[in-house]
N, C-alpha and C positions, 0 to 999 in steps of 0.2 A: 520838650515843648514848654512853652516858658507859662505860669499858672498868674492872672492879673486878681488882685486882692483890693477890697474897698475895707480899711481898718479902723476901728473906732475904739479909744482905751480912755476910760475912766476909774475911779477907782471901785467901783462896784461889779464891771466888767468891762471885757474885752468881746467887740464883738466883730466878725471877719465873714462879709461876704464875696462870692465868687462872681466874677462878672455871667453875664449871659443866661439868668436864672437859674445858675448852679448850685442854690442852697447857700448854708453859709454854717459858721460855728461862733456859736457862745461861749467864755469863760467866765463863770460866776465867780468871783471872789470872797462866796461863803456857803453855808448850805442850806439856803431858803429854799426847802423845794416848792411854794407856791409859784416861783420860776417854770412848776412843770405841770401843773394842773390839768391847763387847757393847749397844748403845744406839742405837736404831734412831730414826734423827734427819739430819734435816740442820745440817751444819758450815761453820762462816764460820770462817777463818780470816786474824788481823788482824796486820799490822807498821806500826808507829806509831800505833794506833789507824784503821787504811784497810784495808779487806776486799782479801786479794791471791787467797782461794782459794775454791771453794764448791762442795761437794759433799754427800752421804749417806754413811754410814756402814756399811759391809757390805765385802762380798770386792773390791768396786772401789774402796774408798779406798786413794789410793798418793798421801803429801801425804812422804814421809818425808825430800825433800832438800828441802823449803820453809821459808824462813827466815822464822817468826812466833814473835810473842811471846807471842798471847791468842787464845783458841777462844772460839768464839758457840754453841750447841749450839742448834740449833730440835725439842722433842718435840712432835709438832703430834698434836691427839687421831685416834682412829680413820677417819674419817670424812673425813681429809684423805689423798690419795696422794702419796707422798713423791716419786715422780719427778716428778709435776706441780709440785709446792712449787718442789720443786730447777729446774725449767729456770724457772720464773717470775724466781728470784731470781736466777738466771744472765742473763737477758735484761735487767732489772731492773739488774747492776750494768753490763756489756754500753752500755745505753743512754745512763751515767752516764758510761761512759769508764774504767771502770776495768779495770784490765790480768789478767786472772784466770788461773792455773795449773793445770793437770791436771783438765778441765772433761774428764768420762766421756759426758755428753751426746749421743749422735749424732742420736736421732730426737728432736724437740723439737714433737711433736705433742700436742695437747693436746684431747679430747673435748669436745665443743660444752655435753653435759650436767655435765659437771664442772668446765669452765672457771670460772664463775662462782661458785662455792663456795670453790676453792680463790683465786680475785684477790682475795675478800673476805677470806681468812686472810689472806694476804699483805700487804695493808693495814692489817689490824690489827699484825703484826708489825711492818711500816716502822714506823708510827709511835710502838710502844711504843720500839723500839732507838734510832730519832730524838731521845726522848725522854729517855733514859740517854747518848746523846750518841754512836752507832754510826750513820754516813750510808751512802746507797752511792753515794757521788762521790768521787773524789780532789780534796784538798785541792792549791789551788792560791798562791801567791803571789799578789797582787793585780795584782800587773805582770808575771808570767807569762800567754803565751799561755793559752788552751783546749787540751785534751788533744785531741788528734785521736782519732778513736772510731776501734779496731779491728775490720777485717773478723773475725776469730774469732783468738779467745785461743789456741786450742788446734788441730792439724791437725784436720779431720774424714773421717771415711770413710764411704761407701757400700756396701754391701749389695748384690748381682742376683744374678740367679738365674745368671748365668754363673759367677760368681766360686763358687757353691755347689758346682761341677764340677768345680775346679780343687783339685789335693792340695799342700798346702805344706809345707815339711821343716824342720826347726830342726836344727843341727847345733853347738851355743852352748854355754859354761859345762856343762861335762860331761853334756847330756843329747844324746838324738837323739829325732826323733818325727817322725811325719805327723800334720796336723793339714788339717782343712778346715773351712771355714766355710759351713758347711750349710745354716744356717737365719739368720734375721736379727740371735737373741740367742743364737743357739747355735752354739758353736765343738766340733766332732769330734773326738777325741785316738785316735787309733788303737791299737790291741792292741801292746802291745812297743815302748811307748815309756820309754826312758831316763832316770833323772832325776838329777840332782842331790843326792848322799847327804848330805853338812854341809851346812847354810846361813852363808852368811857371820857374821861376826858384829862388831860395832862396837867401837871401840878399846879400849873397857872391860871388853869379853870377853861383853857381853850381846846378847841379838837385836833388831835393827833392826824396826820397823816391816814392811817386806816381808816380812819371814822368817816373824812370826808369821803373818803374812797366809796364808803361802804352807805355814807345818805344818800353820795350819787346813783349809784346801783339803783339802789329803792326810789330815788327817784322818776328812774328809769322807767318804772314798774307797779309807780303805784297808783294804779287805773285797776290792779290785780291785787291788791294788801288791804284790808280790812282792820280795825284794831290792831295792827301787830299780826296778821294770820292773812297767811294767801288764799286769795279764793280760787284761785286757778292753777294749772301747771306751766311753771316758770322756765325758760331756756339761759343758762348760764355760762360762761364762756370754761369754768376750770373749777379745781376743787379750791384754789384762795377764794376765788369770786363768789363761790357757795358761802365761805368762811365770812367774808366784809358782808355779804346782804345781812345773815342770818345774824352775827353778832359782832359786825364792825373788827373781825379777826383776833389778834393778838395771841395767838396762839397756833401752834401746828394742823394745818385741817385736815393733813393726810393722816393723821394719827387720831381725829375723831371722827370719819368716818368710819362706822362698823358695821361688819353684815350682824346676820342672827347672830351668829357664834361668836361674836364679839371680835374676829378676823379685823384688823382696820385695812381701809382701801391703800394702804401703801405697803402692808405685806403681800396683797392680791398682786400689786403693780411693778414694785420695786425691781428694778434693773440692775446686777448683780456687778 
């Protein structure tokens, strides 16, 4: 079936939509991600022209210490769900060998009724990008080995209903908090939690990627923030998103959540 393309190329991008409001694709030709702020889409992000990163765009993109030089941007129409898209093309580069960075992924289930809708987009996509000269293999020297496939690019963690009962403390980068993880996409923030008043800020004097991430949050929220201190209990999507409210991230959150015993929530969780 033959796929009809409306193409637009300048030297800042290239931009390809599909007839019939079938979405479309962006090629950034640097790596501005204010490109991704407000744009509800999945992101391929490329160094040498080889995808290192893949993710959606929302409160859990944290791509800010990734050394790329060109954004992919996927707006896939209505009718396509973007977390299904996103683990499709995660398994998809996964398969290929390719080494991928800060994969948000944990449940990678995909509904029986929507599987086949959204492998058909996906297909359409590989081969338009294939097409424009975007694979998802690592290129290899001819007399270079095969790239050994990794078990999983990124730690993963698990979810039980035990770990739901268990209260964890942050004690980090000027905040305090109780935090639990209650529900499967929902992290607890407790009443009188501490935050983080400046956000750091990058050698130039402007905000980093996380930082905006993380005034939007509080933005989100702050009908519930007081001085820097929640008056309420707050619902959060994950343990980075606990990380950017409380103190604009920058560092590992699985590794500063702790129960009493000083346990962090990622040896609780950690998937073997």
């Amino acid at each position: 079936m033959d796929t009809k393309l409306s193409v637009v190329i300048n030297e800042k991008k290239t931009s390809i939509q599909f007839d019939n409001h079938h979405g479309g694709i962006t090629i950034f030709n640097n790596n501005d991600t204010k490109n991704l702020l407000d744009e509800a889409c999945i992101y391929f992000l490329l160094k040498n022209n080889t995808i290192i990163d893949i993710g959606k765009t929302g409160l859990t993109a944290l791509f800010e210490d990734s050394d790329f030089q060109k954004i992919i941007v996927i707006t896939p129409p209505w009718d396509i769900e973007l977390d299904y898209l996103e683990i499709l093309f995660i398994e998809e580069a996964e398969k290929n060998g390719l080494s991928l960075k800060n994969i948000q992924q944990e449940n990678r289930n995909i509904p029986a009724n929507s599987l086949k809708n959204v492998t058909k987009y996906k297909e359409l996509l590989l081969l338009v990008l294939e097409t424009f000269g975007y694979h998802f293999f690592q290129k290899q020297e001819p007399t270079a080995p095969p790239a050994a496939k990794p078990k999983h690019a990124k730690a993963r963690h698990k979810w039980s209903k035990e770990i739901s009962q268990i209260e964890f403390f942050i004690d980090s980068r000027e905040s305090k908090a109780t935090v639990l993880w209650h529900k499967r996409n929902e992290m607890l923030l407790k009443a009188g939690a501490t935050m983080m008043k400046e956000p750091p800020l990058n050698k130039d004097g402007s905000l980093g990627f996380s930082a905006r991430f993380g005034e939007k949050i509080r933005e989100d929220h702050k009908d519930k923030i007081k001085n820097f201190v929640t008056t309420e209990d707050l619902i959060l999507k994950s343990v980075n998103e606990v990380g950017l409210f409380l103190y604009f991230g920058g560092t590992n959150s699985w590794l500063e959540l702790k129960d009493a015993d000083g346990k962090s929530i990622d040896a609780w969780t950690i998937v073997e």
